[in-house]
C-alpha positions in Angstrom: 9.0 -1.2 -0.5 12.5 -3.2 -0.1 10.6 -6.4 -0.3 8.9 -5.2 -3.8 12.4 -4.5 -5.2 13.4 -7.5 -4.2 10.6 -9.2 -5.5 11.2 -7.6 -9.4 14.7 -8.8 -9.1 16.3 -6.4 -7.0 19.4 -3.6 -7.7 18.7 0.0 -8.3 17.0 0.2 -11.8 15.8 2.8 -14.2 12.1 3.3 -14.4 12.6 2.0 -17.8 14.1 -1.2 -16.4 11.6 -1.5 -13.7 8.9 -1.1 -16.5 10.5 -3.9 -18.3 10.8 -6.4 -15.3 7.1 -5.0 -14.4 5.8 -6.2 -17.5 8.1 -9.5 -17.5 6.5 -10.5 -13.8 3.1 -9.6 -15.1 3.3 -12.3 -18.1 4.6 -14.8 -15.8 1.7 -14.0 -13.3 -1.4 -16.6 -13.8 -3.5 -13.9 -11.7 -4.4 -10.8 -13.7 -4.7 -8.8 -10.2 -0.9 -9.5 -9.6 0.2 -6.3 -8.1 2.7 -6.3 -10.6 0.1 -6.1 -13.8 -1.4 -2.5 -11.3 2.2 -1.2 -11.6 2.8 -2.2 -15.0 -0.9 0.3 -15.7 0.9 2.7 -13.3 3.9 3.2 -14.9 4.2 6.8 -16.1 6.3 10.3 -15.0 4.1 10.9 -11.6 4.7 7.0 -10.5 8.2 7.6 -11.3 8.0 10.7 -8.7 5.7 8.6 -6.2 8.3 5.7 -5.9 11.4 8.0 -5.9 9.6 9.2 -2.9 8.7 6.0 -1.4 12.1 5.2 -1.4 13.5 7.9 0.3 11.4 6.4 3.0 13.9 3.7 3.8 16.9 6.2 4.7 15.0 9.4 5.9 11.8 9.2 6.7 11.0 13.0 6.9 12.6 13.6 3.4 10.0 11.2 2.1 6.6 12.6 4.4 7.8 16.0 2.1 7.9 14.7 -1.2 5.0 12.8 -0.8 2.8 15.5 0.8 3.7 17.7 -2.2 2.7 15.2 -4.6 -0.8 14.7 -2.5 -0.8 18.5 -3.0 -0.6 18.6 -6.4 -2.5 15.8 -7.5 -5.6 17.4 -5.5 -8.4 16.0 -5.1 -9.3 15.7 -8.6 -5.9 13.8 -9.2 -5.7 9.9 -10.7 -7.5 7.7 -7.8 -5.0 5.3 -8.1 -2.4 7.5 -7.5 -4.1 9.5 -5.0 -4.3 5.9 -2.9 -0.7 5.1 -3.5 0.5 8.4 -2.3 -2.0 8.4 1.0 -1.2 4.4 1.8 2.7 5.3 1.7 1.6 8.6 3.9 -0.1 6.5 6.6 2.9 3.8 6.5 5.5 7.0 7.3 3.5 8.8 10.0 5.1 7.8 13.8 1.5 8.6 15.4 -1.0 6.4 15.1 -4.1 8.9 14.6 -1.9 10.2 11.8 -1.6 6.8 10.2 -5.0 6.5 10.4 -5.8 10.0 8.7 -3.8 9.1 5.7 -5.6 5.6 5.9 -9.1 6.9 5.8 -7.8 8.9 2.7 -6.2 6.2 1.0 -9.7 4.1 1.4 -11.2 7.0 -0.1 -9.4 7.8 -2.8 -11.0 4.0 -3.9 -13.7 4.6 -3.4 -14.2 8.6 -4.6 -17.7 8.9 -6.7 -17.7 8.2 -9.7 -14.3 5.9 -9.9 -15.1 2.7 -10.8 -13.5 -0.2 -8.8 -11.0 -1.8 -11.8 -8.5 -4.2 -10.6 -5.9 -1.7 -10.0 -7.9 -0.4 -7.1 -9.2 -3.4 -5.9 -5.8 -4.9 -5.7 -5.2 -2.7 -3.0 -8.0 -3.1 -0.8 -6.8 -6.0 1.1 -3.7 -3.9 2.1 -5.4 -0.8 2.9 -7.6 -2.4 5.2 -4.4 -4.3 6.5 -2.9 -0.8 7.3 -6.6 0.2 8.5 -6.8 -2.5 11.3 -3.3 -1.8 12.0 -4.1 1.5 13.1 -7.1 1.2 14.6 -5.1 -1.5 17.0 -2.4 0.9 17.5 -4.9 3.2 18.9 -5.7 0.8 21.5 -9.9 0.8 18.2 -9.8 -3.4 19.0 -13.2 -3.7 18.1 -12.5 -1.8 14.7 -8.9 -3.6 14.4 -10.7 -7.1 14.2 -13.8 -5.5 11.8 -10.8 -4.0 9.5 -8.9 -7.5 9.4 -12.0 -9.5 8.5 -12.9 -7.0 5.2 -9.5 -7.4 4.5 -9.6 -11.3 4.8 -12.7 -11.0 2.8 -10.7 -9.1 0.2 -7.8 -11.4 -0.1 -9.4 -13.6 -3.2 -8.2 -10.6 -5.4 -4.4 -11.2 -4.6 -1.9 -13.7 -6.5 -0.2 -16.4 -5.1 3.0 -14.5 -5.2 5.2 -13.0 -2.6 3.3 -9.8 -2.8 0.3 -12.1 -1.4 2.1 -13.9 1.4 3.4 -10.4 2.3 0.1 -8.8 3.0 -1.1 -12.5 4.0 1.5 -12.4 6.7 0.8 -9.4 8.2 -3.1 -9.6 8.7 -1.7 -12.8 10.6 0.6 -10.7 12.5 -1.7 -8.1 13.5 -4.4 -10.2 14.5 -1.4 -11.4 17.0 -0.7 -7.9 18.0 -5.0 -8.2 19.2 -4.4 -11.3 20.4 -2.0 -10.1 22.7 -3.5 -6.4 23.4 -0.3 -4.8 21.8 -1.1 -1.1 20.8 2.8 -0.7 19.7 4.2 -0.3 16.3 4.9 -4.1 15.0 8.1 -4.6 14.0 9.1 -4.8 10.2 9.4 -8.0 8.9 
């Protein structure tokens, strides 16, 4: 999350000034899946409430597992599938364990792909990440086999991405994950 602050210019804005640089990135994007035009479709109260959450994450960990466990709550099943993945991909990033990882991973992919939510750009943007975090966990659970079948759907998802730093970001760490198999690592990568 630092590096997608950074990314939109840094500081610690409003959501009313990250709408604004949101929507400032997405007319300078050439890509229409940029992540920042998803966010820009995302902005409203409950994001505002996800990403307050998210970046408790930085300082205390546990504060953030909380709040974002009682937004999962109350979004519910029925809740905005966009949402519902955002919540459950920033879950699985937060969990120490990596079965737990994987839990909220599986629920994140499914919050996508929920009957009867079509696959718009917002969701798809997200694939190649949640099957980055996916074959992360899989490795960290010593899953190889499932590790290398996660990183190649997410290479095959990777035409949906810009050519931005949100793009090298997830680009970089299919790359560094497929190290982590290369070596037999099961243990938590380090942050880049």
């Amino acid at each position: 999350m630092e590096r997608f602050w950074r990314m939109i210019g840094g500081g610690e804005p409003g959501w009313a000034t990250l709408a604004q640089r949101l929507a400032e990135s997405f007319e300078q994007a050439s890509n229409l899946s940029n992540i920042c035009a998803i966010l820009v479709r995302m902005a409203d109260d409950r994001m505002a409430d996800i990403f307050a959450a998210v970046r408790l994450g930085s300082a205390d960990p546990g504060a953030a597992r909380r709040a974002l466990r009682v937004l999962w709550d109350q979004l519910g099943p029925a809740g905005d599938p966009l949402q519902r993945c955002v919540v459950a991909h920033h879950l699985a990033v937060l969990q120490d364990a990596a079965d737990e990882a994987l839990v909220w991973d599986q629920r994140a992919l499914a919050a996508v792909f929920a009957p009867g939510t079509p696959l718009d750009d917002g969701l798809r943007c997200f694939l190649p990440s949640l099957y980055l975090n996916l074959a992360d966990s899989h490795r960290r659970m010593g899953d190889f086999d499932g590790a290398r079948m996660q990183l190649a759907i997410a290479r095959g998802h990777l035409r949906v991405l810009a050519d931005d730093a949100y793009g090298e970001m997830i680009r970089s760490g299919l790359d560094r994950v497929e190290a982590g198999l290369d070596a037999g690592s099961t243990e938590r990568l380090a942050a880049e």
